[in-house]
C-alpha positions as CSV (number, residue, x, y, z in Angstrom):
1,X,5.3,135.7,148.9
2,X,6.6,135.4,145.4
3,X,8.8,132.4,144.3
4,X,10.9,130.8,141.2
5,X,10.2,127.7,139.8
6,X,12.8,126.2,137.7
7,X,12.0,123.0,135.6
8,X,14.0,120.2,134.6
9,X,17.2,121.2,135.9
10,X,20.0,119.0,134.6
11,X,22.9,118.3,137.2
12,X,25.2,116.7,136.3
13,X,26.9,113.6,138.0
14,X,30.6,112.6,138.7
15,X,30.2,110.3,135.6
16,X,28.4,113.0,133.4
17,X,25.2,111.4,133.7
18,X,22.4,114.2,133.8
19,X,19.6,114.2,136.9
20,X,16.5,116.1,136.0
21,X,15.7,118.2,139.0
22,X,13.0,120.7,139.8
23,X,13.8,124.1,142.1
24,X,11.0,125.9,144.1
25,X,12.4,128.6,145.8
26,X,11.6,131.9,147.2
27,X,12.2,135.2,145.6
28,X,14.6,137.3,146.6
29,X,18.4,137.3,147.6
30,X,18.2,135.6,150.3
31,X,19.8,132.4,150.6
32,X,17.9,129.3,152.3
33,X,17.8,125.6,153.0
34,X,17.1,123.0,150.3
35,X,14.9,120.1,151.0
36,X,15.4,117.4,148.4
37,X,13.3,114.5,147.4
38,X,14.6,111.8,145.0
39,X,11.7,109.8,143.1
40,X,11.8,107.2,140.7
41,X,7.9,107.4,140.6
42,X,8.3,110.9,139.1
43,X,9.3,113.9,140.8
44,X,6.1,115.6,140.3
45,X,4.3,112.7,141.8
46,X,4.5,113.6,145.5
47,X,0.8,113.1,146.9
48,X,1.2,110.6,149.5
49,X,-0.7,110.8,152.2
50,X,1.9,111.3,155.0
51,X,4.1,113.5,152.5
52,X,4.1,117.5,154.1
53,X,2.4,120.2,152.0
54,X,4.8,121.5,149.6
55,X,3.4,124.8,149.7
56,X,4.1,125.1,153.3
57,X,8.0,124.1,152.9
58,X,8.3,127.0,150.6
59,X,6.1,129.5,152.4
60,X,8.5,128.6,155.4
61,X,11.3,129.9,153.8
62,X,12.9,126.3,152.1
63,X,13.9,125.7,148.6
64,X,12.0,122.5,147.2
65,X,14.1,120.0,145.4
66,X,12.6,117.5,143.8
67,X,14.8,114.6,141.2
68,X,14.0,112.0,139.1
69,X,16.6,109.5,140.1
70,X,19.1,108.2,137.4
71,X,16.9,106.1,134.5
72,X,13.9,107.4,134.8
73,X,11.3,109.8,133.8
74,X,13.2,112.9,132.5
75,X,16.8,111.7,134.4
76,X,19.6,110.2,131.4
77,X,20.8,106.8,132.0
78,X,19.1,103.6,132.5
79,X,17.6,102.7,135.9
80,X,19.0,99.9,138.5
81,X,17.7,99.8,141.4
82,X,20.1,101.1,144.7
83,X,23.1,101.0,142.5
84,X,23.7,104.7,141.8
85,X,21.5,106.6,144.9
86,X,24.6,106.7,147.0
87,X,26.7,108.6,144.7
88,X,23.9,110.4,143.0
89,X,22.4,111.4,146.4
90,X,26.0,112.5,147.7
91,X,26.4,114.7,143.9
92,X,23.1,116.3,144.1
93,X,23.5,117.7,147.7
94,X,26.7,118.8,147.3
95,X,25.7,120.9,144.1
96,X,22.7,122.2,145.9
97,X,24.9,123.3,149.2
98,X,27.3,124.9,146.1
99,X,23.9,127.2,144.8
100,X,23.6,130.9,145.0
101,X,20.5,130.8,146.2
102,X,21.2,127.7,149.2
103,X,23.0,128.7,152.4
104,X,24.8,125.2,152.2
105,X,22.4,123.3,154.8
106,X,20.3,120.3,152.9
107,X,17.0,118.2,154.2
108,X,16.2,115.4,152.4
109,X,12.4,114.0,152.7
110,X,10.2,111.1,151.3
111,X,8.4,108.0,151.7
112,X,9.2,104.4,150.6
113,X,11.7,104.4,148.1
114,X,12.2,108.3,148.6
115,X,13.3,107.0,152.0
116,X,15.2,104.1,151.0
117,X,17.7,107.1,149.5
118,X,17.6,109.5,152.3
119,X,19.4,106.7,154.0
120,X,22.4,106.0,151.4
121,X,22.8,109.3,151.2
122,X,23.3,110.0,154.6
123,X,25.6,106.9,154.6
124,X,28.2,108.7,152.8
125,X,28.4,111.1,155.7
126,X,28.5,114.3,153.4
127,X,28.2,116.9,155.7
128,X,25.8,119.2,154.0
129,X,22.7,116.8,154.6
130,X,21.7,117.8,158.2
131,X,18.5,116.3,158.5
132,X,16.5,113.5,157.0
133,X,13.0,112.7,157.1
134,X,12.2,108.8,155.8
135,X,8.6,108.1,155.9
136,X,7.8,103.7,155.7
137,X,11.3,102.9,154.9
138,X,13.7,101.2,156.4
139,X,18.0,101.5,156.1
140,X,18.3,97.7,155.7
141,X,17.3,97.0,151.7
142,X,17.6,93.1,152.7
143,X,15.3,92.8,155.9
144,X,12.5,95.6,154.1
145,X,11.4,95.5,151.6
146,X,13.1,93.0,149.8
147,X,13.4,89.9,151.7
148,X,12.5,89.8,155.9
149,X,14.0,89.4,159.0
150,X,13.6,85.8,159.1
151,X,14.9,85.6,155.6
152,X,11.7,84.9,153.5
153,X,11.2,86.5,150.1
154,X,8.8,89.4,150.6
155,X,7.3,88.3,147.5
156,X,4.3,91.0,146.7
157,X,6.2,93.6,147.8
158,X,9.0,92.3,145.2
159,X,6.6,91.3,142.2
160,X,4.0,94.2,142.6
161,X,6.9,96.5,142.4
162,X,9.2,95.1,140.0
163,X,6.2,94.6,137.4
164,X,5.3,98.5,137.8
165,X,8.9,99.9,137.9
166,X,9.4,97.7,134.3
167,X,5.7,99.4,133.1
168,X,7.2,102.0,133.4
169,X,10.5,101.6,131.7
170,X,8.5,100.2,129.0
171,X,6.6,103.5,128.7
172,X,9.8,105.5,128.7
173,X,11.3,103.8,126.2
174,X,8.4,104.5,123.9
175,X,8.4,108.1,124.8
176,X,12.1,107.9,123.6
177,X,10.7,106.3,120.4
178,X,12.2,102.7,121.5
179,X,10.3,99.8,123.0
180,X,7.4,97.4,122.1
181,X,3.8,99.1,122.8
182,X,3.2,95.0,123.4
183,X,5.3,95.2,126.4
184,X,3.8,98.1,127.8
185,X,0.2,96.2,127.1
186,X,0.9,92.7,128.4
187,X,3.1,94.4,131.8
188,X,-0.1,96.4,132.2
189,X,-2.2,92.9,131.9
190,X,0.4,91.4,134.6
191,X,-0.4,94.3,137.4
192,X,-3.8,94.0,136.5
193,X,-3.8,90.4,137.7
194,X,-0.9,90.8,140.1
195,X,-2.1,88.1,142.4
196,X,-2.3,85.4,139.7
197,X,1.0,85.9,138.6
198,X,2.5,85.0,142.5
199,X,1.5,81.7,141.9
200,X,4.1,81.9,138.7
201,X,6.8,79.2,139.2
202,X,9.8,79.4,139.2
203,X,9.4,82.8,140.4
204,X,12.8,83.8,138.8
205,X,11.4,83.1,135.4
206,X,9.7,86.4,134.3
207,X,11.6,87.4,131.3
208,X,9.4,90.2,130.3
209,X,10.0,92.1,133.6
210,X,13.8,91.2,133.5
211,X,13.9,92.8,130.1
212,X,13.5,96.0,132.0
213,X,14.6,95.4,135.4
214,X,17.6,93.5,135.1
215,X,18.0,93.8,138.8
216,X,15.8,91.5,139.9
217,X,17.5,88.4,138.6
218,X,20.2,89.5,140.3
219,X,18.6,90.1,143.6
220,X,17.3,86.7,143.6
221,X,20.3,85.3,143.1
222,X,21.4,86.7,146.7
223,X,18.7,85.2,148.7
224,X,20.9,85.7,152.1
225,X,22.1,88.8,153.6
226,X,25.1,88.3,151.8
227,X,28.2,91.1,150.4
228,X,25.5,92.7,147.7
229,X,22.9,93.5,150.9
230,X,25.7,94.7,153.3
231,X,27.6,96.7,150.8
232,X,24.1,98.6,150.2
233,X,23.0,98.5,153.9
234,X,22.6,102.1,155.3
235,X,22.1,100.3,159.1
236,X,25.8,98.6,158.7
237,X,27.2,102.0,158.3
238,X,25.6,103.4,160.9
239,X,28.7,105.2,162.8
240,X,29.5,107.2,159.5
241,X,25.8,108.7,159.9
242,X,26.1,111.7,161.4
243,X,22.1,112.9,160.6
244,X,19.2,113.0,162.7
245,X,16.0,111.3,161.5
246,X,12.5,111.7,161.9
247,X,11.3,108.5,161.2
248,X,7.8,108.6,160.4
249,X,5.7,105.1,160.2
250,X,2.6,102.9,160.1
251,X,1.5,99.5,162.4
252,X,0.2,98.4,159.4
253,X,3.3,99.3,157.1
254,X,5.3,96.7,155.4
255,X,8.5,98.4,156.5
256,X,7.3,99.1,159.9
257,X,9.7,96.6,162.5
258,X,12.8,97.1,160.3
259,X,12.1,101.0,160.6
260,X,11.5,101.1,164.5
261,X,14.9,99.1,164.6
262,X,16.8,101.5,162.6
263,X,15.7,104.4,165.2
264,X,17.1,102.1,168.3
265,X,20.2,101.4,166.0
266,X,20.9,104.9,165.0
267,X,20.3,106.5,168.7
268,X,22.9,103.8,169.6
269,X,25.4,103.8,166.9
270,X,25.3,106.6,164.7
271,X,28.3,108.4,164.1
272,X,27.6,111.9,165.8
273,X,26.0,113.3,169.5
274,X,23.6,115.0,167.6
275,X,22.4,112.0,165.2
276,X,22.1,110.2,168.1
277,X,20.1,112.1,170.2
278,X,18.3,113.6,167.2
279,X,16.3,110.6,166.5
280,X,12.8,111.2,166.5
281,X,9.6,109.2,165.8
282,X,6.1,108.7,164.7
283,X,4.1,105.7,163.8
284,X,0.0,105.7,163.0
285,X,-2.5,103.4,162.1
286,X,-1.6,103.5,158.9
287,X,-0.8,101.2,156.1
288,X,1.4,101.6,152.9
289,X,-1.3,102.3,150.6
290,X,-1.2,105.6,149.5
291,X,-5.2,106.3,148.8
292,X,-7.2,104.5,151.6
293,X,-4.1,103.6,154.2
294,X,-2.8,107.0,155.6
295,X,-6.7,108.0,157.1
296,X,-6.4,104.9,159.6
297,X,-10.1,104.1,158.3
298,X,-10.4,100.6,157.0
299,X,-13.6,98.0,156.4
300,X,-12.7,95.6,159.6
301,X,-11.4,98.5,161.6
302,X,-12.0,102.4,161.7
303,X,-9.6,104.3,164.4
304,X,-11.3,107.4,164.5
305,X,-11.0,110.9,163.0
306,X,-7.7,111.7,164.9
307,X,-6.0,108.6,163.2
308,X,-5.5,110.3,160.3
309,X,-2.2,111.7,158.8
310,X,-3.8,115.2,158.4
311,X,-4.9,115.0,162.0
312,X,-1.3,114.0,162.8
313,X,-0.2,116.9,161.9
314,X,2.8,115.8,159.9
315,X,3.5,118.9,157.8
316,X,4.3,121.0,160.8
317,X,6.4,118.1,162.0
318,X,8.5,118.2,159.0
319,X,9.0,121.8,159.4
320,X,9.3,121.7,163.5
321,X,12.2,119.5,162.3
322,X,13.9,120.8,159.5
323,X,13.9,124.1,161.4
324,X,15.6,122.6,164.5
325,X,18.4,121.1,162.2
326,X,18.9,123.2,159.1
327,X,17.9,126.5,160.9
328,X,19.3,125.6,163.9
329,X,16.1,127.0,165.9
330,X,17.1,125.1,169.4
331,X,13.9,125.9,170.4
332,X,11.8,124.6,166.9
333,X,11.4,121.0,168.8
334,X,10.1,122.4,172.0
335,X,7.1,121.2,173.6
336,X,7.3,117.9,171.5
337,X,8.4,114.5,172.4
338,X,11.1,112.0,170.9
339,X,8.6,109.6,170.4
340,X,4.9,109.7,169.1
341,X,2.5,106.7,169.1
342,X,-1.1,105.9,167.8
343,X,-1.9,103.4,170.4
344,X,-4.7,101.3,168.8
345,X,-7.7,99.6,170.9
346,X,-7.8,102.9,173.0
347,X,-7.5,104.8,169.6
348,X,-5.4,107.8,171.0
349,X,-2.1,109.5,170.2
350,X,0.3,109.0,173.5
351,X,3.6,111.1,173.3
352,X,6.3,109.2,174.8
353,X,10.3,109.5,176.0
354,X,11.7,106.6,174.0
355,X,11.2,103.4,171.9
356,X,11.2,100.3,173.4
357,X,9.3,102.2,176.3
358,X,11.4,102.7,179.3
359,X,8.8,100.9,181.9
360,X,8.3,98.0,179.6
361,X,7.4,95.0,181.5
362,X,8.6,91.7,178.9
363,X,5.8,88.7,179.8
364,X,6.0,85.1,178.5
365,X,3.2,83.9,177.4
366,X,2.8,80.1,177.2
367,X,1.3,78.0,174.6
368,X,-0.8,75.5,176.3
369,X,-4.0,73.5,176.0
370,X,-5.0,69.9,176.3
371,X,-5.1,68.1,173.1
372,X,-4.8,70.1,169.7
373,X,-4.8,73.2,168.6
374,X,-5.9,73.6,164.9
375,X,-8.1,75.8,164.2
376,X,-9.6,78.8,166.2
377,X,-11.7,75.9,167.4
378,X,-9.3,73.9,169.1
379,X,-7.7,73.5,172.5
380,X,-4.7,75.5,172.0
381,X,-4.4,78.4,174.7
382,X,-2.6,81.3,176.1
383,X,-1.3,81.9,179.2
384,X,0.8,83.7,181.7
385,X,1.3,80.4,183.9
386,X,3.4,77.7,182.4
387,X,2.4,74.6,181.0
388,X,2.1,71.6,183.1
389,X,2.1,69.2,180.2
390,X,4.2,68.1,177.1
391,X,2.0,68.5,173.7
392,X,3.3,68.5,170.0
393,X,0.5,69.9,167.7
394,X,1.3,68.7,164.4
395,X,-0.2,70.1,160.4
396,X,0.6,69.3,156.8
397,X,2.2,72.2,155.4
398,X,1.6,71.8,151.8
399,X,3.2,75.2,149.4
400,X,0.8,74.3,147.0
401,X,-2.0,75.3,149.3
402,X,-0.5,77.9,151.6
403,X,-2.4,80.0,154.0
404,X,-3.4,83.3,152.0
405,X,-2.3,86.9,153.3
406,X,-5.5,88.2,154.3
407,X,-4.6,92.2,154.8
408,X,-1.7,92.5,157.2
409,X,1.7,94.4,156.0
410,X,1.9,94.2,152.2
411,X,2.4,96.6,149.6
412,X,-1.2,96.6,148.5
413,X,-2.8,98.6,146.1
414,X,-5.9,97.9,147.5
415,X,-6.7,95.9,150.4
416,X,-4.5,95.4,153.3
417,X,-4.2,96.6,156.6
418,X,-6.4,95.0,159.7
419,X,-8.8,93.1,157.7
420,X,-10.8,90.0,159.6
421,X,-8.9,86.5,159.9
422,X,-12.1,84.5,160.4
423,X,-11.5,82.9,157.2
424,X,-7.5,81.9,157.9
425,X,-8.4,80.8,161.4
426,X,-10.7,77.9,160.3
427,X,-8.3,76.5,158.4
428,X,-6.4,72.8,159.5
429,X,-2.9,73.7,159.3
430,X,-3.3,77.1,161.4
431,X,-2.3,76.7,164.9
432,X,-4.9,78.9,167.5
433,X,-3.7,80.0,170.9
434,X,-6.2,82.4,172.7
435,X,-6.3,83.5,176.3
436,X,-9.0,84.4,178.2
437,X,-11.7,86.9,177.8
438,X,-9.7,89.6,179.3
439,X,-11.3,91.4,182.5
440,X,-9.5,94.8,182.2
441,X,-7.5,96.3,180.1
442,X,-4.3,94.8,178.9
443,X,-1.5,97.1,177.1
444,X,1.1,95.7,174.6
445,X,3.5,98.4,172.9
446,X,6.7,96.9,172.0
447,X,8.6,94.6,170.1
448,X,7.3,91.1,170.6
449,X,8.8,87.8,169.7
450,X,7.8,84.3,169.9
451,X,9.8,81.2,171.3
452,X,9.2,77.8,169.6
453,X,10.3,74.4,169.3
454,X,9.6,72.8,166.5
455,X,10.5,69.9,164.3
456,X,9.5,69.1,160.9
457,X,9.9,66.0,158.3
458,X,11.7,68.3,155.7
459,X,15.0,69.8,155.8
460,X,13.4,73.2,155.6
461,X,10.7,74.8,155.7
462,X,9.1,78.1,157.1
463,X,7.6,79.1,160.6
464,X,4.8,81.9,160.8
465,X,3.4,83.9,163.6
466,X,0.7,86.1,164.1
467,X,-0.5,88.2,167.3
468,X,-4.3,89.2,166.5
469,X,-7.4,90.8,168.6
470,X,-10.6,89.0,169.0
471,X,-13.3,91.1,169.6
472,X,-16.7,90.5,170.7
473,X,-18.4,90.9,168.1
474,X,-16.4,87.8,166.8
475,X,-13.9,89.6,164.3
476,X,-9.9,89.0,164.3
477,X,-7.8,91.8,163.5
478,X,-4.6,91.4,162.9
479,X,-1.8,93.5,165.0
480,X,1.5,92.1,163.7
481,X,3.2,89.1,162.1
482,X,6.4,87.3,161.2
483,X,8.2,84.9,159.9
484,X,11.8,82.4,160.1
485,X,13.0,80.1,157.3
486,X,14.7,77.3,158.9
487,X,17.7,77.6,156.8
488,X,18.3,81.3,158.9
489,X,17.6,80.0,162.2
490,X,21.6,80.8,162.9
491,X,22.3,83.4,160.7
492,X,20.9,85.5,157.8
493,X,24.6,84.8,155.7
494,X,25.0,81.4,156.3
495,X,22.0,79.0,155.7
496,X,21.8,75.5,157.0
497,X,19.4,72.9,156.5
498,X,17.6,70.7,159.2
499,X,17.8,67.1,160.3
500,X,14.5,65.9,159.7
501,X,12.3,65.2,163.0
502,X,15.0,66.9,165.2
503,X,13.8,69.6,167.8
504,X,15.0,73.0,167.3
505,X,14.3,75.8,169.2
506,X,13.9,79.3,167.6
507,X,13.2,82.8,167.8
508,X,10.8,84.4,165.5
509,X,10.9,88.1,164.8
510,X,6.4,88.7,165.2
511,X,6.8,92.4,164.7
512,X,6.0,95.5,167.0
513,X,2.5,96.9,167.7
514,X,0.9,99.2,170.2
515,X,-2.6,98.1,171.2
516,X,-4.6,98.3,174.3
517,X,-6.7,94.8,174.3
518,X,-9.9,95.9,176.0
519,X,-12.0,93.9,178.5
520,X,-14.3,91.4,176.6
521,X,-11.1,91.0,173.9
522,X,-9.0,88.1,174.1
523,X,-5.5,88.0,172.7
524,X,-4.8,85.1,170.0
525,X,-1.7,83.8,168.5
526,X,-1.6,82.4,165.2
527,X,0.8,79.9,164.1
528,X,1.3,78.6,160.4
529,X,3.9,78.0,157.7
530,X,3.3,80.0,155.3
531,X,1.8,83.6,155.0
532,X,1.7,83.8,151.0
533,X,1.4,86.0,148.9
534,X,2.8,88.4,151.6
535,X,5.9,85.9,151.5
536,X,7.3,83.3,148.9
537,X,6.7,79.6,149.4
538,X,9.2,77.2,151.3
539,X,9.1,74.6,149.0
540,X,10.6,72.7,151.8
541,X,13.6,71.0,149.6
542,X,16.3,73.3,151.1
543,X,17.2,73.9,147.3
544,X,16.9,77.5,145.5
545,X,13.4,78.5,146.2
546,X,12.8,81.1,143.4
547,X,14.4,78.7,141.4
548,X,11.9,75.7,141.7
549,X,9.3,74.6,139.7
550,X,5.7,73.8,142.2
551,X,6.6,70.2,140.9
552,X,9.5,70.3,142.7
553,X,7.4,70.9,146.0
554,X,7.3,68.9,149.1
555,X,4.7,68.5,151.7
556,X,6.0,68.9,154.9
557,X,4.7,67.5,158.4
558,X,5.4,70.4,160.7
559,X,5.2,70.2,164.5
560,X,5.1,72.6,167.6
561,X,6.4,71.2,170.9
562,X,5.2,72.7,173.9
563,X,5.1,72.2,177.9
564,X,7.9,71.8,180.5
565,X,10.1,69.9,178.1
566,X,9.5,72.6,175.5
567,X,8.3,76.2,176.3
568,X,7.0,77.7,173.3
569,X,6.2,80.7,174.6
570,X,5.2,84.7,173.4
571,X,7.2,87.8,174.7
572,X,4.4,90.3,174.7
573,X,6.0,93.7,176.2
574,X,3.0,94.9,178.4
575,X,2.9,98.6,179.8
576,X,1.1,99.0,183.7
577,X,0.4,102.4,183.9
């Protein structure tokens, strides 16, 4: 087939400002869908590994949008983060439903940031966009990627990103015969040594990146889920979202449990029959890196040939989609389920009917163990009866040596992912509960949360959990983490301090997995205080973290309280089939 390309189309916004937007289209007068993907990476820059083939969107009859969002590349303006992609996503589909050559029906798709803006735009409920397809994304900006669910600064995530997105500015404004080649140099030096500069205090003081990306000061100056997150929160608007989703995702992904709870939001709450019962989803053993994480092949842990995204078979998933709702083929969908799942251990796809799944089976799991449990050498265990005696395990938490993020759910551009926690286990203020070597097979697909009661000498400070797999063989591979500052305990909008050595029970948020621990495995929780750089330091003062100076630091005494008095416990959700 024969098509048009048109390059660097300028359409214009309500306030004149000018997008620059590329049009792939088939020849020919007939009209067809557009599918529309909004980048500020560049809109020719569209090779991630769980992104569909182009070629087959237009060979399938679809007109190929692709924008460089306001501020960057070849768009006019200056670029702020979120500000403008609910307006500028709500002009550009409109003028696209107004075209010749469109027959008024709109797809948006896109991973990351690409999917961050499929959801404001479908916020605005403009009835052109029909169907959306965010890939590692969520439609909460505060709980992923910025911040967490238990309120901690996602601190890579933040830094990594903020330092590129100002590299590039920097470039731009150089191409536009403006700028400092300096800049572009030394912000090239900082990514280069990204992990040194997370030790940086206070971590609000980077003046060269705030030169270009004003944002961020501002962003840190709204460390709780405030007005500024709600106002730009997709998921709080969820009743004027009247678009399906296929909602595509990784274990390993940094957005991952804020995206699996924007599917279970939106097939409860979003505003139409058809968005709510057009949610769909998929989620491999993939991570957020875009070269080595979407082919589920990693040094600690290789998943097989079938885990990859091309074996997935995501491009004719985008178009099995996208045909059901912009075509309206009733029958594009059939023979597929709602819900598709890479379940690890047994390393096999699994179609299923719905997310949580419907014959989950919710098990406590108590932390026991006579005497302490430091270490992956200590006493600490865990267990489906409950503890018949009271124990407080007790560990310096000191921010100025935090436990390191080994792999796990960052935005890497190298290693992350399920890489060995040997290393993290042997150290002193890591808290080890394993069970026993399992016997047969033991499922856990789900969301799973922990149940602790702790106390602590400071008036804040941070609570980490992590649910890993011990092999044989003697590595630990991480399945899922989280984390809870003390200050959100109650709420994510209104912080309060602790009373120092007073009991507290919590909830921590450890993530979702789906894993099949296989006899000769034993499951393992790990419990910390900080996971860093992954997430920011408590510096335990109950002041403004990103603020503070690492002199400013406190050492905190931090303790877990466990038994009949206290049952700290783990909610695994474990599938008997």
């Amino acid at each position: 087939m024969k098509s048009i390309f048109e390059d660097n189309v300028k359409i214009l916004m309500r306030d004149g400002v000018g997008l620059a937007t590329n049009v792939w289209r088939p020849e020919g007068g007939e009209r067809v869908p557009a599918l529309l993907l909004r980048s500020p990476y560049g809109k020719e820059e569209v090779a991630h590994g769980l992104a569909p083939n182009v070629f087959a969107l237009v060979r399938a009859g679809y007109a190929v949008v692709m924008q460089d969002v306001r501020g960057t590349f070849n768009s006019d303006a200056e670029f702020v983060p979120h500000v403008h992609d609910v307006d500028d996503g709500e002009d550009t589909i409109r003028w696209l439903a107004e075209q010749p050559w469109c027959d008024g029906s709109v797809g948006m798709w896109g991973g990351s940031y690409l999917g961050l803006v499929q959801w404001q735009a479908a916020a605005t409920g403009t009835p052109a966009l029909k169907a959306i397809v965010p890939v590692v994304t969520s439609a909460d900006l505060y709980r992923a990627p910025w911040y967490s669910p238990g309120g901690a600064l996602s601190l890579h995530s933040l830094i990594t990103w903020s330092v590129a997105m100002a590299m590039n500015a920097a470039v731009r404004k150089l191409s536009q015969g403006e700028g400092e080649p300096a800049d572009v140099q030394q912000l090239a030096a900082m990514l280069q040594n990204i992990d040194r500069i997370m030790w940086e205090t206070p971590v609000a003081d980077k003046p060269l990146v705030t030169k270009y990306i004003p944002w961020l000061n501002e962003m840190l100056a709204h460390p709780s889920r405030d007005e500024f997150w709600t106002s730009q929160s997709a998921v709080d608007k969820a009743q004027q979202i009247k678009t399906p989703a296929l909602s595509i995702s990784g274990w390993y992904d940094l957005f991952v449990t804020q995206q699996l709870a924007d599917y279970v939001t939106m097939q409860e709450r979003a505003g139409s029959e058809g968005a709510r019962n057009g949610q769909r989803l998929i989620v491999g053993p993939w991570s957020h890196s875009q070269t080595v994480g979407c082919n589920g092949v990693f040094p600690d842990r290789d998943f097989g040939a079938a885990a990859s995204a091309m074996a997935a078979q995501l491009t004719p998933a985008h178009l099995a989609f996208f045909d059901r709702w912009l075509k309206g083929r009733e029958d594009a969908l059939d023979g597929s389920s709602p819900v598709r799942l890479f379940v690890m251990g047994v390393d096999q796809w699994r179609d299923e009917q719905s997310w949580p799944l419907h014959d989950t089976k919710f098990v406590d799991y108590h932390l026991d163990g006579v005497g302490a449990a430091n270490t992956a050498n200590g006493n600490g265990l865990l267990t489906v009866d409950p503890a018949t005696r009271d124990e407080a395990d007790h560990y310096l938490y000191d921010p100025r040596r935090p436990v390191p993020s080994v792999g796990g759910n960052t935005l890497a551009f190298g290693f992350n992912g399920p890489v060995d926690q040997s290393a993290v286990e042997a150290r002193d203020d890591v808290l080890c509960f394993s069970s026993a070597v399992l016997d047969r097979p033991l499922e856990v697909t789900g969301p799973i949360s922990l149940k602790l009661f702790v106390s602590s000498s400071a008036v804040d400070t941070d609570f980490t959990a992590k649910l890993v797999d011990v092999f044989p063989d003697g590595r630990v591979i991480p399945l899922c983490e989280g984390i809870l500052r003390m200050r959100y305990r109650k709420s994510l909008a209104e912080p309060v301090t602790m009373s120092p050595g007073e009991v507290f029970e919590i909830t921590i948020d450890v993530g979702v997995t789906s894993n099949v621990f296989l006899p000769g495995h034993r499951l393992r929780l790990e419990v910390s205080s900080s996971n860093f750089p992954r997430y920011d330091r408590n510096s335990n003062t109950g002041g403004n973290i990103s603020a503070e100076r690492e002199a400013d630091m406190v050492v905190a005494v931090n303790r877990i309280h466990r038994g009949p008095t206290c049952p700290s416990r783990l909610i695994l959700p474990i599938i008997e089939r």
